[in-house]
C-alpha positions in Angstrom: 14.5 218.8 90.5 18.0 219.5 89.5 19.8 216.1 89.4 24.0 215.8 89.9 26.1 216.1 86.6 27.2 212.8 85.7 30.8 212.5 83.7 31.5 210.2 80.8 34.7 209.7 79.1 36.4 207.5 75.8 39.8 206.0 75.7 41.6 209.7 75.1 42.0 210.4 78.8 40.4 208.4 81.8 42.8 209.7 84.1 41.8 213.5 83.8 38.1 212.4 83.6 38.6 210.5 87.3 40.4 213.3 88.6 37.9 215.9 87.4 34.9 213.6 88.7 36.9 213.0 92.0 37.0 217.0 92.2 33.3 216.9 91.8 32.5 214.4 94.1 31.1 212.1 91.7 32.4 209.0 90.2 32.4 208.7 86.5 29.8 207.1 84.5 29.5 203.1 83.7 29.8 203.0 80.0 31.8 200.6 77.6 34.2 202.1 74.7 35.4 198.8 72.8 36.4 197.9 69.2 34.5 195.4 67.1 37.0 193.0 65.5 37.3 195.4 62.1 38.3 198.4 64.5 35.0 199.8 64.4 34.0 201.8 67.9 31.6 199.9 69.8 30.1 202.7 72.9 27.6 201.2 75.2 26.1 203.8 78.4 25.2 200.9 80.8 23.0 203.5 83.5 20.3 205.9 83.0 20.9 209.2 82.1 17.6 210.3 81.4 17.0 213.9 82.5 20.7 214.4 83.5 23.3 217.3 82.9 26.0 214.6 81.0 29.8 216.1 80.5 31.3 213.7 78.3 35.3 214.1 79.0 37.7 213.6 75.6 40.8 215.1 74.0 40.9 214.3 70.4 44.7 213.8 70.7 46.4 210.3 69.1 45.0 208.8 67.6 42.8 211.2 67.2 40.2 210.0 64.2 39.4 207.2 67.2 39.1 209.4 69.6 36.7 211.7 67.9 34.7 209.2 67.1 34.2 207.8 70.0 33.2 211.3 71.4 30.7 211.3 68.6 29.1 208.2 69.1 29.2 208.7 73.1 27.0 212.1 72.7 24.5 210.3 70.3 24.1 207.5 72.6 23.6 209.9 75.6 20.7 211.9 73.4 19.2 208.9 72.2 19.3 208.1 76.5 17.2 211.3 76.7 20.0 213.0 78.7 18.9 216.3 79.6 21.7 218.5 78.0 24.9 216.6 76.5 28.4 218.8 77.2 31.4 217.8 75.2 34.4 218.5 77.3 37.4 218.1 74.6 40.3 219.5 76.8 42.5 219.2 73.7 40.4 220.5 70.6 42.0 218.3 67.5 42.0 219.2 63.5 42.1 223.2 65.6 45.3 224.0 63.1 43.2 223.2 60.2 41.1 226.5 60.2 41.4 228.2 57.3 42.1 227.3 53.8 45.5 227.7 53.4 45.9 225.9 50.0 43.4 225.6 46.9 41.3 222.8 47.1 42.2 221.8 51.0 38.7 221.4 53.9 38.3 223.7 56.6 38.8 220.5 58.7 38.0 222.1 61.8 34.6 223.9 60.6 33.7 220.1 59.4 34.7 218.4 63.0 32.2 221.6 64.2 29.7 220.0 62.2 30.2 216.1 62.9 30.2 217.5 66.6 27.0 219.2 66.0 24.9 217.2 64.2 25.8 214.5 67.0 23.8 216.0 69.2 26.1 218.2 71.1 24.5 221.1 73.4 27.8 223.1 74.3 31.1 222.7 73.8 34.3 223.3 76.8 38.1 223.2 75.8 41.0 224.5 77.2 43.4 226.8 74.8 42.2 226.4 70.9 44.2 226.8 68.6 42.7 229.4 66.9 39.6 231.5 68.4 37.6 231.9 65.8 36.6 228.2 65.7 34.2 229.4 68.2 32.4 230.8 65.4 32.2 227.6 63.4 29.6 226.1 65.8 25.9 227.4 66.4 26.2 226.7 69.7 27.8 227.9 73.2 31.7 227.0 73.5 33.4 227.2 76.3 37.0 228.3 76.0 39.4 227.9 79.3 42.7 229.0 79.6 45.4 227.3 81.7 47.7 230.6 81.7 47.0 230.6 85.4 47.8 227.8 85.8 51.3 227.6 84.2 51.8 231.2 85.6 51.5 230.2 89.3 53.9 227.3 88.7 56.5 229.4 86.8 55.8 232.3 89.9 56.6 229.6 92.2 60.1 228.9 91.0 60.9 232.6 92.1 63.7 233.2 88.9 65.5 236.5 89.7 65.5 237.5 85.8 62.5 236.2 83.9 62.2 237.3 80.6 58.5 235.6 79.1 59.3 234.9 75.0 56.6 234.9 71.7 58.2 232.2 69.8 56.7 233.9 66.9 54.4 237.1 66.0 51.1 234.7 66.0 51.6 233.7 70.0 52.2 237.8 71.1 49.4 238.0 72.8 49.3 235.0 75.0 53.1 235.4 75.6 52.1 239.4 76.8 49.3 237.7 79.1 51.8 235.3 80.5 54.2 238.1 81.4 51.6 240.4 83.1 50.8 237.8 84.9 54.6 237.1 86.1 55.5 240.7 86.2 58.4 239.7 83.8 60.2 241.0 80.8 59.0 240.3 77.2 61.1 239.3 74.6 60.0 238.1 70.5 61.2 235.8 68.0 60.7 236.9 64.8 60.6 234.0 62.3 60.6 235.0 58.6 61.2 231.5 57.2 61.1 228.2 58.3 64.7 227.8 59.1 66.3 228.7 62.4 69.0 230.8 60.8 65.9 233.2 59.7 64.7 234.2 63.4 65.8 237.2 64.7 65.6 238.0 68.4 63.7 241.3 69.6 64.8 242.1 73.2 67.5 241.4 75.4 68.1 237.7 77.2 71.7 238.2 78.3 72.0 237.0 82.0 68.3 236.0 81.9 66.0 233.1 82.7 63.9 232.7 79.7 60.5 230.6 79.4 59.0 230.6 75.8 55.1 230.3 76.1 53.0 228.6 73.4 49.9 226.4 73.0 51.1 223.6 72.3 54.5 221.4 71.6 54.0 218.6 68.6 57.1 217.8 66.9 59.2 220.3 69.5 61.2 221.9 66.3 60.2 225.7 66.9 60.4 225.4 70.8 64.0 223.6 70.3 65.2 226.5 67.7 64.0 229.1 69.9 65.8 227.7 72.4 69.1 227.9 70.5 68.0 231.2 69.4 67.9 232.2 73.4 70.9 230.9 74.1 73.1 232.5 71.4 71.9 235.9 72.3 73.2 234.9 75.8 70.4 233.6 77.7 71.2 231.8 81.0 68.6 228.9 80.9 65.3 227.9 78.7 61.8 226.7 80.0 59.2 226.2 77.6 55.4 226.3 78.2 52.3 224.7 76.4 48.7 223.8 77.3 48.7 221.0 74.9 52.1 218.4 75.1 51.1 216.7 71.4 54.8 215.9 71.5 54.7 213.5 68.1 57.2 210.6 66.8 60.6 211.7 68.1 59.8 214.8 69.7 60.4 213.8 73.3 64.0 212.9 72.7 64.4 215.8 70.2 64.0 217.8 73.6 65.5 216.3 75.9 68.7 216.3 73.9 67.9 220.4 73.4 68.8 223.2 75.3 65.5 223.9 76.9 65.7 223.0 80.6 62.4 222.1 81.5 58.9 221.7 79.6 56.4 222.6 81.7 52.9 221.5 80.3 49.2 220.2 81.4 47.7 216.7 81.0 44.9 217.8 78.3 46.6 214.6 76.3 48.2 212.1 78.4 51.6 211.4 78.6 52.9 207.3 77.8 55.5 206.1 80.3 57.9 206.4 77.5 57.3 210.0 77.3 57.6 210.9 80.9 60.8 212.1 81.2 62.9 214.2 83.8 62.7 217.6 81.8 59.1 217.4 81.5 56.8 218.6 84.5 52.8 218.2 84.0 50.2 220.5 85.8 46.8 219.1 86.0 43.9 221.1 84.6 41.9 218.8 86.3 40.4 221.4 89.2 40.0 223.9 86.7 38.1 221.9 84.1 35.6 220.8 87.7 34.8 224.1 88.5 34.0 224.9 84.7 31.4 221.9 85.0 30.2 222.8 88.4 29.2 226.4 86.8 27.8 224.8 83.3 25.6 223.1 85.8 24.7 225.5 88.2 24.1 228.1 85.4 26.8 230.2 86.3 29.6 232.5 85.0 32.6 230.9 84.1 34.2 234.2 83.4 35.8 234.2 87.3 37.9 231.2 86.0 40.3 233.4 83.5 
């Protein structure tokens, strides 16, 4: 007998997780995520799960050592339950910039969150836009990788610019930029950065006259996205979007852009957005149907390929 998922979530996001049950037809899972008095997570799963499919939803966004280890501790709890598989559904993969070693004597702190994820007890993993691919290949286990391109593509189609021109902030993001502007049937334009100073980006391709939407991952302190911008509208560009899967948006990054020359930031609620950080020029698409049907076929045993 195949029983019904059941969905779990931490403090990261409860408001995804309800919306993703809620496109499930299920309500999410009775369990307690509370701090003992020295900060230490206290997780409690107060129904069976024994024998169940468990999706456990959690971005590991800020603060996100708390986060992850209350994901951690949530999947141990569920295995020691005798839950029949446990999914960790981390819409916003944290520690995903720390891949390689980039310095001598630095972790590979995204192989070791791999691990810590792992040894948990952790039978697949499903995010939405890592970082960097090859993570995948730091677990010995199936991970899921979603895309919300489609997403972001269908609300950029929908404000019907005239001259779209779809822009690489840098060489690294090419190919997602490329994929963004198939799917928009626009123009592609590159910023190439040799430095870390705005005055060394060059712009390849023409924005004169044009509508231009930068595409990236993610937005954390806004500087690139904001210099791009400037970059755009030197070379004559006739208005800025920007948009990222992940809206990290640190310390003064919200006010950073809305005091830039980018328009609109158009992003998804992998991380939550605080009151305070709900402003005008930022619009937020949910992934929330998207990450559903991912589940639904997890469960079912299906493809998941038909999603991308």
């Amino acid at each position: 007998m195949l029983h019904p998922p059941k969905i779990f979530c931490g403090s990261s996001n409860p408001r995804l997780a309800h919306s993703v049950a809620e496109h499930l037809g299920v309500q999410v899972g009775d369990a307690d995520v509370k701090r003992f008095p020295d900060g230490e997570v206290d997780v409690r799963i107060n129904e069976s799960v024994r024998a169940h499919d468990i999706f456990i939803v959690q971005s590991t966004s800020y603060p996100g050592n708390d986060h992850l280890m209350e994901m951690i501790l949530l999947i141990d709890a569920c295995r020691r339950a005798s839950a029949g598989r446990v999914n960790a559904v981390i819409p916003y993969f944290g520690y995903a910039r720390q891949d390689r070693v980039m310095h001598p004597r630095v972790p590979i702190s995204a192989k070791v969150v791999a691990n810590m994820l792992t040894a948990a007890g952790a039978d697949r993993i499903l995010t939405i836009d890592i970082h960097a691919g090859q993570i995948q290949g730091f677990f010995d286990l199936p991970v899921d990788v979603l895309t919300a391109n489609r997403l972001l593509i269908e609300h950029v189609r929908q404000m019907k610019l005239s001259r779209l021109v779809v822009v690489s902030p840098d060489a690294g993001g090419v190919d997602r930029a490329s994929r963004f502007a198939l799917g928009t049937g626009a123009a592609m334009a590159l910023i190439d950065r040799r430095g870390d100073k705005a005055k060394s980006m060059q712009l390849i391709g023409d924005v004169r006259g044009c509508d231009c939407v930068i595409v990236d991952d993610m937005a954390d302190t806004g500087g690139s996205l904001i210099e791009a911008a400037d970059v755009l509208v030197t070379n004559g560009a006739n208005s800025v979007r920007a948009t990222v899967t992940h809206p990290v948006l640190s310390g003064s990054a919200v006010e950073r852009i809305n005091r830039s020359k980018i328009a609109e930031l158009i992003c998804t609620d992998t991380i939550p957005l605080p009151v305070e950080k709900q402003i005008e020029k930022i619009t937020v698409v949910s992934v929330a149907e998207r990450l559903a049907k991912a589940i639904a076929n997890v469960h079912a045993g299906e493809s998941l390929s038909d999603l991308d």
